[in-house]
LOLOLUM-537366 format. One record per atom (N, C-alpha, C): residue in one letter; x, y, z; residue number from 0; atom name. Coordinates in pm, whole numbers. Each point is the difference from the previous one (the first is absolute). Layout:
# LOLOLUM-537366
PANU; type; px; py; pz; seq; atom
PANU; A; X; Y; Z; NUM; CA
...
This chain:
# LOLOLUM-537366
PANU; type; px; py; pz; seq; atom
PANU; X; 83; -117; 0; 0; N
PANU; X; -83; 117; 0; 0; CA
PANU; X; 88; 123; 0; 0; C
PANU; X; -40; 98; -115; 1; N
PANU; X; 68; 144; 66; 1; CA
PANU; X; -94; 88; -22; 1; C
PANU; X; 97; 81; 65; 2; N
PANU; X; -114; 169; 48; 2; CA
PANU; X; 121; 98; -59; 2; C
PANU; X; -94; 122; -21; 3; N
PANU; X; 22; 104; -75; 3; CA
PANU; X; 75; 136; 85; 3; C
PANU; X; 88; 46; -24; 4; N
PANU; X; 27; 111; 119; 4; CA
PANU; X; -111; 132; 1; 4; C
PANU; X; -67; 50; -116; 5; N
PANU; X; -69; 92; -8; 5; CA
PANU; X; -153; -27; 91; 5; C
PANU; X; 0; -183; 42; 6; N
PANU; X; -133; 2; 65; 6; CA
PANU; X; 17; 83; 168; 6; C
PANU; X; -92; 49; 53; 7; N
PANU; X; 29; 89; 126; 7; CA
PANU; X; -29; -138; 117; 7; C
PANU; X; 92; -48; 12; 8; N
PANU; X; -61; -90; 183; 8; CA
PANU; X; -114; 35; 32; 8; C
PANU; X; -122; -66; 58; 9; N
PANU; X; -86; 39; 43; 9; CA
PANU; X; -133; 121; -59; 9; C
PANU; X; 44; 10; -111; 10; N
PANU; X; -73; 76; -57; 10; CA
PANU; X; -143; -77; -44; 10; C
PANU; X; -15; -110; -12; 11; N
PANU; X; -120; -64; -44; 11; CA
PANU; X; 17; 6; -182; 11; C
PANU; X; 84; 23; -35; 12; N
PANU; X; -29; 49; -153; 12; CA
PANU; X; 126; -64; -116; 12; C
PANU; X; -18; -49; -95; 13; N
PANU; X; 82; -39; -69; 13; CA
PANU; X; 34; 78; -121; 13; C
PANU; X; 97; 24; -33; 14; N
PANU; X; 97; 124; -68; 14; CA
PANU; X; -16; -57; -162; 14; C
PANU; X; -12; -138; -21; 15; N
PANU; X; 36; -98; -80; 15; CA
PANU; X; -167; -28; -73; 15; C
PANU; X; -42; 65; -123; 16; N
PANU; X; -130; -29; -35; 16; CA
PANU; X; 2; 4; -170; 16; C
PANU; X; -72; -44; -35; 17; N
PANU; X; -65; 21; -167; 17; CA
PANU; X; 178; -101; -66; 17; C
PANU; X; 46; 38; -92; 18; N
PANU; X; 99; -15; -83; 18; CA
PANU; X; 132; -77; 119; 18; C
PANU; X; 9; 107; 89; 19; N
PANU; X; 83; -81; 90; 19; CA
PANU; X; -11; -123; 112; 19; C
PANU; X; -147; -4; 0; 20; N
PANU; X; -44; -167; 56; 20; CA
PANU; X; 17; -103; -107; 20; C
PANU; X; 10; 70; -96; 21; N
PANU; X; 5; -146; -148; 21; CA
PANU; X; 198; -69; 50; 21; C
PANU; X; 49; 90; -2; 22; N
PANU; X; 156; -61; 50; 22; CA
PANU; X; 23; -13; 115; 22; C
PANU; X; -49; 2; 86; 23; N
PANU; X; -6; 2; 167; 23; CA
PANU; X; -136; -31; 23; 23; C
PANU; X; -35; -110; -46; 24; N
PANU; X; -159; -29; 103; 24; CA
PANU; X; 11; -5; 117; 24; C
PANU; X; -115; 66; 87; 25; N
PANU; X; -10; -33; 137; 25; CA
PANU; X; -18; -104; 41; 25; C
PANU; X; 8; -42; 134; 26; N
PANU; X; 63; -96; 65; 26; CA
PANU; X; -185; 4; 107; 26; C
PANU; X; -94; -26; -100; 27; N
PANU; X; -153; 5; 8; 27; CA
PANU; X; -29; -107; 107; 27; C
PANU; X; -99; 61; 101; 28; N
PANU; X; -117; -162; 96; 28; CA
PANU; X; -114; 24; -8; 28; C
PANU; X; -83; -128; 9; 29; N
PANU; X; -107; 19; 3; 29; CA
PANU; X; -115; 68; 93; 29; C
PANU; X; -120; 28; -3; 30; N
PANU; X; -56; 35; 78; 30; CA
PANU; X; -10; -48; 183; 30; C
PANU; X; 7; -124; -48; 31; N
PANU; X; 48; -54; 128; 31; CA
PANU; X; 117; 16; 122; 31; C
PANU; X; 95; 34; -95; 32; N
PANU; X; 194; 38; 50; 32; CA
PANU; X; -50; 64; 162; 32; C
PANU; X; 78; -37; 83; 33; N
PANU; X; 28; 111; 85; 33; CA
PANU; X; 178; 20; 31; 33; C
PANU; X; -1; 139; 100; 34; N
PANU; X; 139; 30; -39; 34; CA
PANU; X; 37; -71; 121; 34; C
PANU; X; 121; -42; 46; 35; N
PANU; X; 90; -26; 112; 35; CA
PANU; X; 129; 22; -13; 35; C
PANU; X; 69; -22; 116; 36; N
PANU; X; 144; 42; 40; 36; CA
PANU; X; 8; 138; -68; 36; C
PANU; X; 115; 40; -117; 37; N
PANU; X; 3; 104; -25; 37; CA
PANU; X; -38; 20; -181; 37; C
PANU; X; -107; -123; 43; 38; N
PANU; X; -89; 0; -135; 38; CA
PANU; X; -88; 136; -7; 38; C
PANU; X; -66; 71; -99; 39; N
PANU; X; -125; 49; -19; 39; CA
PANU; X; -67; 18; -119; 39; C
PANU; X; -116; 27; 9; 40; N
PANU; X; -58; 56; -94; 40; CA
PANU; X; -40; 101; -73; 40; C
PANU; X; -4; 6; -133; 41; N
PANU; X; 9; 148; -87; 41; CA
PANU; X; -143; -19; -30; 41; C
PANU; X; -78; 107; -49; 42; N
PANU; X; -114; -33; -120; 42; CA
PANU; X; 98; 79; -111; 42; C
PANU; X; 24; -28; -121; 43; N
PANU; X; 32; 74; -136; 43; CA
PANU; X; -102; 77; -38; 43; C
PANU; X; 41; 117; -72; 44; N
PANU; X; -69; 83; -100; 44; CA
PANU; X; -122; -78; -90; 44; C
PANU; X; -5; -106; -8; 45; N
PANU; X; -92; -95; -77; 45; CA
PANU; X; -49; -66; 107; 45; C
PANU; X; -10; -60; 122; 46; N
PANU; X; -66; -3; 78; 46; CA
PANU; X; 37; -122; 65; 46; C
PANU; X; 96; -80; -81; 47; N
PANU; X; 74; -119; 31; 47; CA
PANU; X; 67; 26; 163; 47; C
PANU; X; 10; -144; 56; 48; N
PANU; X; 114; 45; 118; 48; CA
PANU; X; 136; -81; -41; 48; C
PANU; X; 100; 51; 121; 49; N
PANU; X; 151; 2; -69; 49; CA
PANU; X; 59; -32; 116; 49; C
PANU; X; 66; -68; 20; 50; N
PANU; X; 98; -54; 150; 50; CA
PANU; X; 92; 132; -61; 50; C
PANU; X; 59; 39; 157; 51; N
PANU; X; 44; 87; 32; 51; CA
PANU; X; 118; -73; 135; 51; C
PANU; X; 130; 24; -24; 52; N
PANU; X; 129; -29; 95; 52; CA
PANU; X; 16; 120; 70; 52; C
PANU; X; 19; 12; 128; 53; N
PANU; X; -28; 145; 90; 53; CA
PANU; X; 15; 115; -73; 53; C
PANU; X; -120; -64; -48; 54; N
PANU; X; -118; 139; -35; 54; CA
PANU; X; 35; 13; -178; 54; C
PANU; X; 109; -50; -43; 55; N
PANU; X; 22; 48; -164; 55; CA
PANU; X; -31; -114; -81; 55; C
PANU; X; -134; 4; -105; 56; N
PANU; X; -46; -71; -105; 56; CA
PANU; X; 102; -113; -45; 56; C
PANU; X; -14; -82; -50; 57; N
PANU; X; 48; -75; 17; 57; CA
PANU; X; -38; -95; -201; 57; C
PANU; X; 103; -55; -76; 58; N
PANU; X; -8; 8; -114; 58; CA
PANU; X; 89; -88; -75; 58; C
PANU; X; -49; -103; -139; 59; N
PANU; X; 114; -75; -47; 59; CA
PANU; X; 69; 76; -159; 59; C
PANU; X; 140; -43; -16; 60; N
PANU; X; 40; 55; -107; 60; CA
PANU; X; -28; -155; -133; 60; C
PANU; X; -101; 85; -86; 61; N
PANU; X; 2; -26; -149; 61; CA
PANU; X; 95; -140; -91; 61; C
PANU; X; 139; 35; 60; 62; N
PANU; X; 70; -37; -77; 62; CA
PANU; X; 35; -126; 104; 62; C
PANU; X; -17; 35; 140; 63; N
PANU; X; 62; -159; 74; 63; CA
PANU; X; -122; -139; -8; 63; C
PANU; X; 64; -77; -70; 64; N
PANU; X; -89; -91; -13; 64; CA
PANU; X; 16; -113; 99; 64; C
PANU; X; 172; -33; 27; 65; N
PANU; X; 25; -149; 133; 65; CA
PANU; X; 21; 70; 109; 65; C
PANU; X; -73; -75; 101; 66; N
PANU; X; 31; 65; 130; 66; CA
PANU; X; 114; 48; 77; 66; C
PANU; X; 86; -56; -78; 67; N
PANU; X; 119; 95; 75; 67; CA
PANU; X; 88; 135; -109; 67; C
PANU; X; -112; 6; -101; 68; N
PANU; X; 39; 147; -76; 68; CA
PANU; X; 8; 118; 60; 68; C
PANU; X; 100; 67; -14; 69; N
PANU; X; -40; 170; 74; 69; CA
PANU; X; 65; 60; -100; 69; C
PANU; X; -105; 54; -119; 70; N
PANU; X; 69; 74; -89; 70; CA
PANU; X; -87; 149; 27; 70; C
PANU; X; -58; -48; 106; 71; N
PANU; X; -48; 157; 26; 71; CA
PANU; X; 28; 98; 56; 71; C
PANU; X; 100; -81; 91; 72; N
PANU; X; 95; 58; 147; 72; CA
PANU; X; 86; 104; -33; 72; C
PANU; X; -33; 124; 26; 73; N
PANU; X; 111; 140; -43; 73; CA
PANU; X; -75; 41; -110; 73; C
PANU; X; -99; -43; -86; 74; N
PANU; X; -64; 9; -110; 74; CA
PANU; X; -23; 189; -22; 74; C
PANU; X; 47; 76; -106; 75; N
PANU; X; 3; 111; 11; 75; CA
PANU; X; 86; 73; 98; 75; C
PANU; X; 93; 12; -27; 76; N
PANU; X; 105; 47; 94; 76; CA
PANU; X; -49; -14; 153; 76; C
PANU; X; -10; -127; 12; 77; N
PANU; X; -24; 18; 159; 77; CA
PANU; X; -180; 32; 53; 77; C
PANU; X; -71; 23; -130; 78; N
PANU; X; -145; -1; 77; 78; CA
PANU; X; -36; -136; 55; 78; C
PANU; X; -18; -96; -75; 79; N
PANU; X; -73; -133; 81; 79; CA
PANU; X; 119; -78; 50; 79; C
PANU; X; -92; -47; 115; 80; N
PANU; X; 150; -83; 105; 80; CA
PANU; X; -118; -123; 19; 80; C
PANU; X; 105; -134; 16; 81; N
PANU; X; -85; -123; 74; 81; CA
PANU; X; 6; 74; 113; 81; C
PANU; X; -90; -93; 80; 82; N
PANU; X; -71; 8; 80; 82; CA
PANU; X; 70; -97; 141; 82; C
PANU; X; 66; 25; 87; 83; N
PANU; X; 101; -81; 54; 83; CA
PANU; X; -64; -47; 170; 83; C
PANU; X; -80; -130; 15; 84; N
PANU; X; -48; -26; 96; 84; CA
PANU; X; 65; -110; 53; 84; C
């Protein structure tokens, strides 16, 4: 999973929408999801919800297809970082 530096912690809101969810889909739960530990929940601009890692949206890169790909990591000089739990 990575997250975006432009998302705000705790803001409830994801930075990442329209054109830029097509290469970074969110990291989506269902209606059911609830949040724990330093899980939470987003609603998106479209109304979807979005796991959230203390507090920042949370999202996969496009291009990693095997689970141990991180071609997203540093992606844009340093905007998207895995996610290190």
């Amino acid at each position: 999973m990575i997250r975006i530096k432009q998302d705000q912690a705790g803001s409830g809101k994801s930075t990442c929408n329209g054109d830029c969810a097509i290469n970074w889909p969110p990291l989506l739960v269902d209606k059911n999801a609830t949040s724990y530990w330093d899980y939470s929940i987003i609603t998106r601009d479209d109304g979807k919800q979005q796991f959230a890692y203390k507090g920042k949206p949370l999202y996969f890169f496009i291009m990693d297809k095997k689970p141990d790909d991180r071609n997203g990591d540093n992606y844009l000089n340093g905007a998207w970082h895995i996610v290190k739990m």
